[in-house]
LOTORGU-691593 format. One record per residue (C-alpha): chain; z, x, y. Coordinates in pm, 1 decimal, padded with zeros to 6 digits. Layout:
("A" (Z X Y))
...
// end
This chain:
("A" (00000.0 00000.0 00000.0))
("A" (-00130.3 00160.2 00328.2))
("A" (00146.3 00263.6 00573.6))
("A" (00268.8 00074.1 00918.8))
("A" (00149.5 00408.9 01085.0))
("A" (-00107.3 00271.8 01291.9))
("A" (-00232.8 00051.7 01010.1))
("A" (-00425.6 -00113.4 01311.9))
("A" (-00577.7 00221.5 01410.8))
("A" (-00968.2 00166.4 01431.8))
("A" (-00959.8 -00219.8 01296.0))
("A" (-00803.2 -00260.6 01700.8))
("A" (-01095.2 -00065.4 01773.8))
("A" (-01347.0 -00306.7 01678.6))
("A" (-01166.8 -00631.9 01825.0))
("A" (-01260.7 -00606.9 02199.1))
("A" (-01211.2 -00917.1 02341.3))
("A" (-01459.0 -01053.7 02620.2))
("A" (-01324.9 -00822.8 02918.4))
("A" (-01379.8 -00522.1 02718.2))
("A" (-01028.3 -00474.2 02676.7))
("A" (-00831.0 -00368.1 02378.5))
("A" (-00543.7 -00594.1 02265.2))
("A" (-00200.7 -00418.7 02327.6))
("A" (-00032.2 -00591.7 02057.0))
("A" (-00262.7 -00426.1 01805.1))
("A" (-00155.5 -00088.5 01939.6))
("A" (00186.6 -00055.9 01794.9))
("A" (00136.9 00269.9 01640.6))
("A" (00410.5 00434.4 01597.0))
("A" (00689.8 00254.1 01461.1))
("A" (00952.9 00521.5 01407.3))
("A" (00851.0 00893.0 01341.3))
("A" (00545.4 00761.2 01171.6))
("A" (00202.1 00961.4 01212.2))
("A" (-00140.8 00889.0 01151.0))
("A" (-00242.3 00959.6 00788.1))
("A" (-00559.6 01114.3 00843.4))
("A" (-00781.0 01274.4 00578.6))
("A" (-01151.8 01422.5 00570.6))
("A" (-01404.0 01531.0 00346.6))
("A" (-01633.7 01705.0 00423.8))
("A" (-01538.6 02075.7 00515.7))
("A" (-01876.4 02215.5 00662.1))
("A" (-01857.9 02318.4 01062.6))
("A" (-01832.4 01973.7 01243.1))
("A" (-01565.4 01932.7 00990.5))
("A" (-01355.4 02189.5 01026.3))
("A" (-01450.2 02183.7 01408.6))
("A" (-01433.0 01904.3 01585.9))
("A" (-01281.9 01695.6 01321.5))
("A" (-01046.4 01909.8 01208.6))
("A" (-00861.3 02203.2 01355.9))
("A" (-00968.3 02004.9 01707.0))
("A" (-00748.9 01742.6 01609.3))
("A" (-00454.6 01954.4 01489.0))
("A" (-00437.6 02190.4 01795.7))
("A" (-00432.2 01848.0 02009.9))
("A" (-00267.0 01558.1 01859.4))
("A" (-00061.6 01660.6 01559.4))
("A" (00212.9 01496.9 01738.4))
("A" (00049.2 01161.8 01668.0))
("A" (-00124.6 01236.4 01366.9))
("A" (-00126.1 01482.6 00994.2))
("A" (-00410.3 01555.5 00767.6))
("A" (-00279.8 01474.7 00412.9))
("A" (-00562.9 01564.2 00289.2))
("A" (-00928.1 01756.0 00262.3))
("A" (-01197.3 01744.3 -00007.7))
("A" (-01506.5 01911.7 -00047.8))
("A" (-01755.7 01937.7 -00344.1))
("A" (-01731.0 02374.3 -00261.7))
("A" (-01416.8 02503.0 -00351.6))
("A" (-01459.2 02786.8 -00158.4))
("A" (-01544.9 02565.1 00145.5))
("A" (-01259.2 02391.5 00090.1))
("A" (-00998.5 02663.7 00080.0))
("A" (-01134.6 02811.4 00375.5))
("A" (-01142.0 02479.4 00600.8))
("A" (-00799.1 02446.7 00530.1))
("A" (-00712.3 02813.2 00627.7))
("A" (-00956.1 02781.6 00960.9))
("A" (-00782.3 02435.8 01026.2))
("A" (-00435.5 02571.2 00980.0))
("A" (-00311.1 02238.8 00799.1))
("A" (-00050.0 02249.8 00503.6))
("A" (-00233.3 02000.3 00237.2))
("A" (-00358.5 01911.3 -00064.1))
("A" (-00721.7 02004.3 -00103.0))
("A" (-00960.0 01786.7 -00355.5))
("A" (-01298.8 01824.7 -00535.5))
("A" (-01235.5 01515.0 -00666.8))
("A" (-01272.1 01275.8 -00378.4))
("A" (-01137.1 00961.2 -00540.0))
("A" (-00808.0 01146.0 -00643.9))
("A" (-00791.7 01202.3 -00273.7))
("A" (-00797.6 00863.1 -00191.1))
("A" (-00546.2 00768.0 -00422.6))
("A" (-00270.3 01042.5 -00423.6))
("A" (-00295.2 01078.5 -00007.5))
("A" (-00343.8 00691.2 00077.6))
("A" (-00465.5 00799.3 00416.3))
("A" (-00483.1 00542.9 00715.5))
("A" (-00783.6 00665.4 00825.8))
("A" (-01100.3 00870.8 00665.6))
("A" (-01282.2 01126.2 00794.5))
("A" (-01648.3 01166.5 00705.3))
("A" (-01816.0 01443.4 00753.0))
("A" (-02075.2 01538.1 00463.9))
("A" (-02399.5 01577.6 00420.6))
("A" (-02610.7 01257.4 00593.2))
("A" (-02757.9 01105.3 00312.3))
("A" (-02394.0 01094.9 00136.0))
("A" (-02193.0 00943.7 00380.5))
("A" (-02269.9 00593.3 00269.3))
("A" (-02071.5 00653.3 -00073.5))
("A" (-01737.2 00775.3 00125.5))
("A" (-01756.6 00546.6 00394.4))
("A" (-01830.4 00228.3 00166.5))
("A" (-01537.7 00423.0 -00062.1))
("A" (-01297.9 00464.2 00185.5))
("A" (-01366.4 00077.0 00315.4))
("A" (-01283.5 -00046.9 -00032.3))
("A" (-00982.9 00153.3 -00067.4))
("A" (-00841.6 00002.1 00216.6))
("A" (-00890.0 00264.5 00515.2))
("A" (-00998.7 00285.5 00838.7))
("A" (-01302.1 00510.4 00884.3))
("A" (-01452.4 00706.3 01122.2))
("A" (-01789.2 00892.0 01051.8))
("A" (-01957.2 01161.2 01144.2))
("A" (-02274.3 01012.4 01331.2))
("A" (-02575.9 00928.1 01200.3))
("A" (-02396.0 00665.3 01026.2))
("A" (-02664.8 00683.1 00702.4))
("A" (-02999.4 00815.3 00634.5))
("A" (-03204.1 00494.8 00524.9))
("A" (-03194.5 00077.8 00572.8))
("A" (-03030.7 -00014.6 00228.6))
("A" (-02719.1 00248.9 00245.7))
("A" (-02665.0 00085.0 00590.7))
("A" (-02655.2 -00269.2 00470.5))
("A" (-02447.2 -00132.2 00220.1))
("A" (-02180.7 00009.0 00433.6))
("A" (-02237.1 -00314.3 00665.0))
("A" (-02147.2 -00513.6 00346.0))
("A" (-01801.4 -00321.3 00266.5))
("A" (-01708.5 -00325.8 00616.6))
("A" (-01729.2 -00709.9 00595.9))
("A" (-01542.7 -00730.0 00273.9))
("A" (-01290.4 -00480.2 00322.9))
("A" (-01140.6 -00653.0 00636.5))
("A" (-01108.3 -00250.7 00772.3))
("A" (-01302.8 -00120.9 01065.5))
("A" (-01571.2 00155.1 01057.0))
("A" (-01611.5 00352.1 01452.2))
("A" (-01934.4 00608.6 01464.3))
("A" (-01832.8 00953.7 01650.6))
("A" (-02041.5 00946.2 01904.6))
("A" (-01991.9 01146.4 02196.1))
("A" (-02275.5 01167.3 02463.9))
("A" (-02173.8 00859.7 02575.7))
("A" (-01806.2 01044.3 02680.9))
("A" (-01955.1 01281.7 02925.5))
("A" (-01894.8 01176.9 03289.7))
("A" (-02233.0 01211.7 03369.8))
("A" (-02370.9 00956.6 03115.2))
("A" (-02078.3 00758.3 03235.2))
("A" (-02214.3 00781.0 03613.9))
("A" (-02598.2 00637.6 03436.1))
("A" (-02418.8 00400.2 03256.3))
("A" (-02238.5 00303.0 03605.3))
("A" (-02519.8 00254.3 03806.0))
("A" (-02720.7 00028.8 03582.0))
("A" (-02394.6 -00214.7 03535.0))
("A" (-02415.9 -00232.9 03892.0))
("A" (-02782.2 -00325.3 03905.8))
("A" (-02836.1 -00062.7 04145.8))
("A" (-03233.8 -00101.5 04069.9))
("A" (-03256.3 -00463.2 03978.1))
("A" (-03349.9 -00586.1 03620.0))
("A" (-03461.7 -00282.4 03393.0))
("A" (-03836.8 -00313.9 03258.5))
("A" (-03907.2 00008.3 03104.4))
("A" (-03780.3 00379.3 03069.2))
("A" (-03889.6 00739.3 02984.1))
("A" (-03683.8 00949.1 02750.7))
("A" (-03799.8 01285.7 02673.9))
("A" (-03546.5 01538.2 02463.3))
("A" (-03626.5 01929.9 02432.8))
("A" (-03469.1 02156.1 02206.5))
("A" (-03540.1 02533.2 02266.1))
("A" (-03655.9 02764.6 01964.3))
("A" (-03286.6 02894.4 01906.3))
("A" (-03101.9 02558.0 01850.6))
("A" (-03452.5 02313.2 01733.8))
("A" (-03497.5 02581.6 01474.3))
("A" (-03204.0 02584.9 01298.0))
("A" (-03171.6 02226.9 01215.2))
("A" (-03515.6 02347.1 00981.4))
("A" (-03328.1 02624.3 00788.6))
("A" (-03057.2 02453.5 00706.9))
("A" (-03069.9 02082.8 00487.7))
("A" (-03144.1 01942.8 00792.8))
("A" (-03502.7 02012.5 00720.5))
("A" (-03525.4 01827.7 00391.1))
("A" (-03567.8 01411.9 00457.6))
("A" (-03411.0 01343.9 00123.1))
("A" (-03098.7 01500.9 00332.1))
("A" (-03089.8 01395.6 00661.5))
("A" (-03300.8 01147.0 00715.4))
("A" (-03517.3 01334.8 00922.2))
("A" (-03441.8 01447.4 01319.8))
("A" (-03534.7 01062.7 01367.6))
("A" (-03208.6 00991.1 01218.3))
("A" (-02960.0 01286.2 01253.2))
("A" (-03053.0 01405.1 01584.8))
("A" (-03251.0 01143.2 01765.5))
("A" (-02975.4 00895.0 01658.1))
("A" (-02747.3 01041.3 01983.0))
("A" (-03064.6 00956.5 02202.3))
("A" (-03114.1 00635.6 02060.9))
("A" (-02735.4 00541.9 02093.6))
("A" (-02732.2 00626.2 02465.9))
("A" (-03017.9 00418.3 02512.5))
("A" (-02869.4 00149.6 02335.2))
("A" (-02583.3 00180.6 02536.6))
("A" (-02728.1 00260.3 02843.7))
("A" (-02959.3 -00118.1 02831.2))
("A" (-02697.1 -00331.3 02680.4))
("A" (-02943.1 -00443.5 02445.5))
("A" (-03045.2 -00361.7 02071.9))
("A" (-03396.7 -00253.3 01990.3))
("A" (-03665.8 -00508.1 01854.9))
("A" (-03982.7 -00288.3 01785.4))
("A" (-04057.5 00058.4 01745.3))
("A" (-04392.7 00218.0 01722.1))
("A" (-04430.7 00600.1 01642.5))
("A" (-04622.9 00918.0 01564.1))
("A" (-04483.6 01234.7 01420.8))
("A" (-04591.7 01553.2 01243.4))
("A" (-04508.6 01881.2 01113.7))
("A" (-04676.1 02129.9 01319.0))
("A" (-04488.2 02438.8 01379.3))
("A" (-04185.5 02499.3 01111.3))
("A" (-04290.4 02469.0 00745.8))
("A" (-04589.1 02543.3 00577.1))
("A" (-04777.4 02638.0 00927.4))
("A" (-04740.3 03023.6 00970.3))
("A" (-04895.7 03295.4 00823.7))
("A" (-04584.6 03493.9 00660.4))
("A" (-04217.9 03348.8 00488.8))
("A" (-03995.1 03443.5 00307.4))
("A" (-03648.7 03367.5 00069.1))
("A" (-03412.7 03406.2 00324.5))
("A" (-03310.7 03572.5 00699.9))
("A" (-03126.0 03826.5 00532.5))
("A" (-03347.2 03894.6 00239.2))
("A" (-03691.1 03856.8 00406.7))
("A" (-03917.4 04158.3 00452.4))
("A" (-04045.7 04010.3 00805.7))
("A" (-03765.2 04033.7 01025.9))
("A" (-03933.7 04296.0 01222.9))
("A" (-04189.3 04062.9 01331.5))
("A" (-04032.5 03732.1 01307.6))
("A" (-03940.0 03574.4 01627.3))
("A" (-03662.0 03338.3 01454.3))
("A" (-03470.6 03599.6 01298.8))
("A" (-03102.9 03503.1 01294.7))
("A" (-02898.6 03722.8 01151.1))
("A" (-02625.0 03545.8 00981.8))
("A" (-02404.5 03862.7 00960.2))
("A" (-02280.5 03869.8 01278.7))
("A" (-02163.9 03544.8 01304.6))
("A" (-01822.1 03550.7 01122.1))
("A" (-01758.1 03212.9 01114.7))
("A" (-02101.9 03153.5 00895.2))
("A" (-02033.8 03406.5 00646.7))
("A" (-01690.5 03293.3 00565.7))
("A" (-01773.6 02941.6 00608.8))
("A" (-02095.5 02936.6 00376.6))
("A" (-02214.5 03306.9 00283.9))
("A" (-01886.6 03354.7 00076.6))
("A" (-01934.3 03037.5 -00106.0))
("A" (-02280.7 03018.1 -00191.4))
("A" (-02204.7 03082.3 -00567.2))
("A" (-02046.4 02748.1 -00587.9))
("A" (-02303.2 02453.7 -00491.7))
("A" (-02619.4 02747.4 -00429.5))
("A" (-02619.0 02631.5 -00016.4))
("A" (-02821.0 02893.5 00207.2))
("A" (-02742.9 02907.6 00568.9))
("A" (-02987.2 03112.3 00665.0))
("A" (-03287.7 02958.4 00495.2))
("A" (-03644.1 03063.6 00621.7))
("A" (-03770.1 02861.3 00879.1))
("A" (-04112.0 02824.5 00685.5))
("A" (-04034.2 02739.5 00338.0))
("A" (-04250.4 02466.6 00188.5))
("A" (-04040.7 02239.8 00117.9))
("A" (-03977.2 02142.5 00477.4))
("A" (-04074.4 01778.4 00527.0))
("A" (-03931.1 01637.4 00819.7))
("A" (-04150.8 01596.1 01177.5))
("A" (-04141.9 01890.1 01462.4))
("A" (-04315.8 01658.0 01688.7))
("A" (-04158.8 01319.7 01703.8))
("A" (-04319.5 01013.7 02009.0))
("A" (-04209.3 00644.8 01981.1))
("A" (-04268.5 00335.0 02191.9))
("A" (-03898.6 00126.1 02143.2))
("A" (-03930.6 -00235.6 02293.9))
("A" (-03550.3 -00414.0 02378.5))
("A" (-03434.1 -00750.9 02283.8))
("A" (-03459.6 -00830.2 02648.9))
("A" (-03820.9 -00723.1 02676.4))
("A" (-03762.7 -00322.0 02812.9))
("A" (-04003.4 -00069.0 02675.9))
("A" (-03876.7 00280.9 02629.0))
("A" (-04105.7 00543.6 02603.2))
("A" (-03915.5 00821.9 02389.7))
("A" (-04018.2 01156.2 02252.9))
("A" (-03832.9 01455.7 02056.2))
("A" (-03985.0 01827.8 02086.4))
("A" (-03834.3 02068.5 01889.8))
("A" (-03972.5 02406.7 01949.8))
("A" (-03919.3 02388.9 02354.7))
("A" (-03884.1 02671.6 02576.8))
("A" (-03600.5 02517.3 02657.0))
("A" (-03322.3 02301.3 02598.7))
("A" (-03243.1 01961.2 02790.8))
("A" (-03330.4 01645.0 02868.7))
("A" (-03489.4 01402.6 03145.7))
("A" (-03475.1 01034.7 03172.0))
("A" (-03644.8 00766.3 03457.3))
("A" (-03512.9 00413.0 03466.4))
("A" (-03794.1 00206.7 03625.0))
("A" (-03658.2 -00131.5 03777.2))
("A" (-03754.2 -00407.9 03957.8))
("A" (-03616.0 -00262.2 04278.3))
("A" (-03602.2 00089.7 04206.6))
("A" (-03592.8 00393.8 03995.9))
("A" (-03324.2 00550.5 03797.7))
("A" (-03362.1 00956.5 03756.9))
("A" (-03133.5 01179.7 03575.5))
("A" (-03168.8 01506.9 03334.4))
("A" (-02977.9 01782.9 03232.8))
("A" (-03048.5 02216.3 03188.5))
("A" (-03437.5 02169.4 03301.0))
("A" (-03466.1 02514.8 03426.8))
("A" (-03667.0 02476.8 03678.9))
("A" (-03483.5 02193.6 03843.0))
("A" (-03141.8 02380.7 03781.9))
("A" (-03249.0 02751.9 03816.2))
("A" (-03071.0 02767.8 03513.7))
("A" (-03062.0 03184.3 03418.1))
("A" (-02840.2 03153.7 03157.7))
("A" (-02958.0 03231.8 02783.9))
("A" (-03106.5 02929.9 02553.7))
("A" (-02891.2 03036.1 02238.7))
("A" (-02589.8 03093.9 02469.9))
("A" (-02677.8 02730.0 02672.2))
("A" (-02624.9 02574.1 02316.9))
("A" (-02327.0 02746.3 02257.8))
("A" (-02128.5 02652.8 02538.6))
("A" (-02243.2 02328.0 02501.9))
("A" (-02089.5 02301.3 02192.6))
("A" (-01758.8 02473.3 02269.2))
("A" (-01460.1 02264.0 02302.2))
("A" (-01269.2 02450.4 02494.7))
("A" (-01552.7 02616.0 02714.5))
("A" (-01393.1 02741.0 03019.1))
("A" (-01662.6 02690.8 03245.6))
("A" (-01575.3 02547.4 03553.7))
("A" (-01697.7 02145.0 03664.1))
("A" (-02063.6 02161.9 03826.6))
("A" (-02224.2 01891.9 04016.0))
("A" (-02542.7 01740.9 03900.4))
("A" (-02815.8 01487.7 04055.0))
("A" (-02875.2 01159.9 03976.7))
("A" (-03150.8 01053.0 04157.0))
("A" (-03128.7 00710.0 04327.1))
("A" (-03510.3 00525.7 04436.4))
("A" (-03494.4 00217.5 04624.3))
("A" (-03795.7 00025.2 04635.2))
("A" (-03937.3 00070.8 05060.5))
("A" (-03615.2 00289.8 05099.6))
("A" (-03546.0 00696.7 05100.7))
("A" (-03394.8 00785.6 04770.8))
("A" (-03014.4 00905.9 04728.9))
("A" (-02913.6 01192.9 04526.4))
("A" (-02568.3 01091.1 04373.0))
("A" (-02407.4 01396.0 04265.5))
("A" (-02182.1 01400.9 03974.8))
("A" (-01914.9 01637.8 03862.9))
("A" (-01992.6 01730.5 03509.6))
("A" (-01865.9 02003.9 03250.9))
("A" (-02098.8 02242.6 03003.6))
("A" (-01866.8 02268.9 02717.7))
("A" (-01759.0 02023.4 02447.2))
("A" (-02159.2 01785.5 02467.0))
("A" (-02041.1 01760.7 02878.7))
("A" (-01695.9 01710.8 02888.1))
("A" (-01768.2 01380.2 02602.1))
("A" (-01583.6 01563.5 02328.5))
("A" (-01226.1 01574.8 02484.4))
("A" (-01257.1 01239.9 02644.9))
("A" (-01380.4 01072.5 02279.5))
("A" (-01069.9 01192.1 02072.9))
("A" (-00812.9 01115.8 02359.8))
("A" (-00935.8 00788.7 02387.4))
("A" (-00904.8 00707.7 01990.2))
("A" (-00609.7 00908.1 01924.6))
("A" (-00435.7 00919.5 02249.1))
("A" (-00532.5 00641.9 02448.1))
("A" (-00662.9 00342.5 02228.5))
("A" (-00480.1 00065.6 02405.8))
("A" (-00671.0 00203.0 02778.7))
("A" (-00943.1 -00092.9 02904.1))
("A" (-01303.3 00039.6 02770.8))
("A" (-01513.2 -00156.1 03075.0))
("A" (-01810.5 00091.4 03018.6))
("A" (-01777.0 -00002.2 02618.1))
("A" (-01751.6 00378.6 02524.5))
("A" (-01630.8 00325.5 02208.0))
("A" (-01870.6 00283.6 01881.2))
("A" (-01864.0 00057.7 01649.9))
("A" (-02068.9 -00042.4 01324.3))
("A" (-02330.0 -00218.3 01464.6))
("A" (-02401.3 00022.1 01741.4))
("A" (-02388.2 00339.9 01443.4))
("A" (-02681.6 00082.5 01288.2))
("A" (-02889.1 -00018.3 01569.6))
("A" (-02913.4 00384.3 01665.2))
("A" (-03026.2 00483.8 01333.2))
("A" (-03228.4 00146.5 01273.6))
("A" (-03455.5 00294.1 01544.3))
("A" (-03529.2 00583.8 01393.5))
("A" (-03566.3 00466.1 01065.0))
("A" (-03789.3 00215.3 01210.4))
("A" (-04020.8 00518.8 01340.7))
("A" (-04023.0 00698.5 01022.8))
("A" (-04141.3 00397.1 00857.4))
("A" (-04398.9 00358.6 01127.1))
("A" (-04545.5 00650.7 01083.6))
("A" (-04571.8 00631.3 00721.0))
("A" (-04744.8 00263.4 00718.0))
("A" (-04960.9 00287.6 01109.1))
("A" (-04793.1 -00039.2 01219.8))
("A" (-04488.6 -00163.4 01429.3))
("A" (-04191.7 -00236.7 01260.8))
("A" (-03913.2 -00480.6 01370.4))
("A" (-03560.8 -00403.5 01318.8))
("A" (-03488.9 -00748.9 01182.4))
("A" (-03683.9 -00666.7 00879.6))
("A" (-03441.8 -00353.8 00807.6))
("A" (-03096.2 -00514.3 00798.2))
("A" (-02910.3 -00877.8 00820.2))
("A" (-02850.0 -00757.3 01198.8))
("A" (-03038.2 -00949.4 01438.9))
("A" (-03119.7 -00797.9 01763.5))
("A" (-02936.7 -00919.2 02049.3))
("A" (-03077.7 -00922.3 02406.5))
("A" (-02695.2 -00825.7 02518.9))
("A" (-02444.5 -00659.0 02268.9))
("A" (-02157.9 -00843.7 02430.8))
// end
């Protein structure tokens, strides 16, 4: 029988009631010394990261891991060493479940797996939060939409773009209807050679694992979209190919570090100087035969490079979205066309930032947590239709996905019973209706036709969300 510790945890989470306010009498967490039961599986970097030894360094006041399972034992023994947590550690995910009796899950595994945890850890009678994309395909997601319902627990998607103060300021502006009724919108996401590449060496580059960068990456892009509109996608229309990882160069080989090209290879990454990777992964190759530092141009790559789509809203907005993945750069620009102005906003476009700094080292401040880069002030561009425009400037941070990372765990660990008015936090439907888009694309591609997102899943699309 699942503890009084904040038995409520992420079931409050989902019950927002029409002001977009959490009820306080669900919030009753802590009756007595009682913490948070909390365990994850899933011990790869995100895991260990930002779901793990984030969490312990921050909240262990409110919260304990009683457990961590992995299908690697080496993985496992070292994410409980880098976490610094004093647990039980399980291959056997099921005798997790039952010896722990955690209050809330953690997933964090490979994409297409996280349907059998989550729908698991539902069952069992947890809470769960996953790791986004919430699954890789249409049936695992009615699946897990299915235990949800039947469980009576909640399920809350990790995303964290939407945290960042700056998407907050978009997010702001268009609740205001500071440019009238929205009718369409350009989306356009670069990532630079260093961080586009590596999703294709590692299982990100197989479909069968991640769904493809329509679902694990674009899914972020997709969400904040969703979010931004208020509305869930009807139609999606795409093109995509493979046109610069895989099969298309002249030269490949096993590995980075056994590979006879590294002379001439412009993605050479060598893994041995990243400490973190080699005790992480290297170390524990043996055990499940994962390679870290896979070459970029192995054939059996078969996920798109190149990735367009054409998204039309429930309340009749057309998005016009795209994905490169071998960019000089890294960052993102986004135009909000409305019926009395424009909306214009983007982020590291070096020519519009005089950004100096290195790609690889852009990337890795981004994803540092505790990044101590000071707050900058960034443009969002204002248009009023027969007016100047205004340049809004907005404080923003580099590290931790801008500031989003921080702001994402207080509020569900910290701060659950704050008002959400700018409906931050993500639930099971909007984990779906990101990933229904870019499952919709993929399936696009593959037949030459539209597809609707009512034919994927029982969810209809709503022209609000509220």
């Amino acid at each position: 029988m699942q503890s009084n510790s904040r038995r409520q945890f992420l079931t409050s989470l989902g019950m927002l009631s029409a002001g977009n306010l959490f009820p306080s009498s669900a919030f009753q967490f802590y009756p007595g010394n009682e913490k948070l039961k909390v365990a994850l599986v899933g011990t790869g970097i995100r895991g260990t990261s930002f779901w793990g030894k984030r969490l312990v360094e921050n909240y262990s006041d409110i919260l304990t891991f009683v457990g961590i399972s992995d299908i690697n034992p080496g993985r496992l023994e070292f994410g409980k060493k880098y976490m610094q947590v004093d647990c039980p550690t399980y291959e056997d995910f099921d005798q997790m479940l039952l010896e722990t009796n955690p209050d809330l899950l953690i997933v964090t595994t490979k994409d297409s797996t996280h349907d059998q945890f989550i729908i698991k850890g539902l069952d069992f009678g947890c809470d769960v939060l996953t790791e986004k994309p919430l699954t890789t395909d249409e049936n695992k997601c009615q699946a897990i939409l299915d235990a949800e319902r039947r469980s009576g627990k909640k399920l809350i998607v990790g995303f964290n773009y939407r945290w960042s103060p700056y998407a907050t300021k978009i997010k702001e502006l268009l609740m205001q209807e500071s440019i009238g009724k929205i009718t369409s919108v350009d989306f356009h996401w670069y990532l630079n050679t260093y961080h586009g590449a590596s999703y294709f060496r590692r299982w990100h580059g197989l479909r069968q694992a991640g769904g493809t960068l329509w679902v694990h990456k674009a899914t972020h892009h997709f969400d904040l979209l969703n979010w931004w509109l208020d509305s869930d996608p009807k139609e999606v229309f795409a093109y995509g190919a493979l046109e610069h990882y895989g099969t298309n160069n002249s030269f490949r080989g096993t590995n980075c570090r056994n590979c006879e090209h590294t002379q001439n290879c412009k993605f050479y990454w060598d893994i041995t100087k990243d400490d973190r990777s080699m005790r992480l992964y290297v170390d524990h190759e043996k055990h499940d035969g994962y390679i870290r530092d896979n070459c970029l141009f192995r054939p059996e790559i078969n996920i798109y490079d190149k990735m367009s789509a054409q998204i039309k809203y429930a309340d009749e907005t057309v998005v016009n979205y795209s994905l490169t993945t071998y960019s000089p750069f890294e960052g993102w620009r986004i135009a909000f066309n409305g019926l009395d102005g424009r909306i214009e906003a983007w982020l590291d476009i070096p020519w519009m930032e005089n950004v100096s700094v290195a790609q690889a080292e852009l990337h890795a401040r981004e994803m540092d947590q505790n990044s101590p880069e000071n707050v900058q002030s960034k443009p969002i561009i204002l248009h009023k239709n027969w007016n100047q425009f205004e340049s809004i400037q907005v404080e923003t941070e580099r590290g931790g996905h801008g500031g989003g990372d921080q702001r994402l765990h207080d509020k569900l660990f910290r701060n659950p019973h704050e008002p959400d008015p700018m409906q931050h936090t993500a639930d099971i439907r909007d984990g779906a209706m990101s990933i229904l888009i870019g499952i919709a694309a993929r399936k696009s591609i593959e037949s030459g036709h539209p597809v609707r997102i009512s034919e994927l899943t029982d969810l209809e699309p709503r022209a609000r969300r509220i």
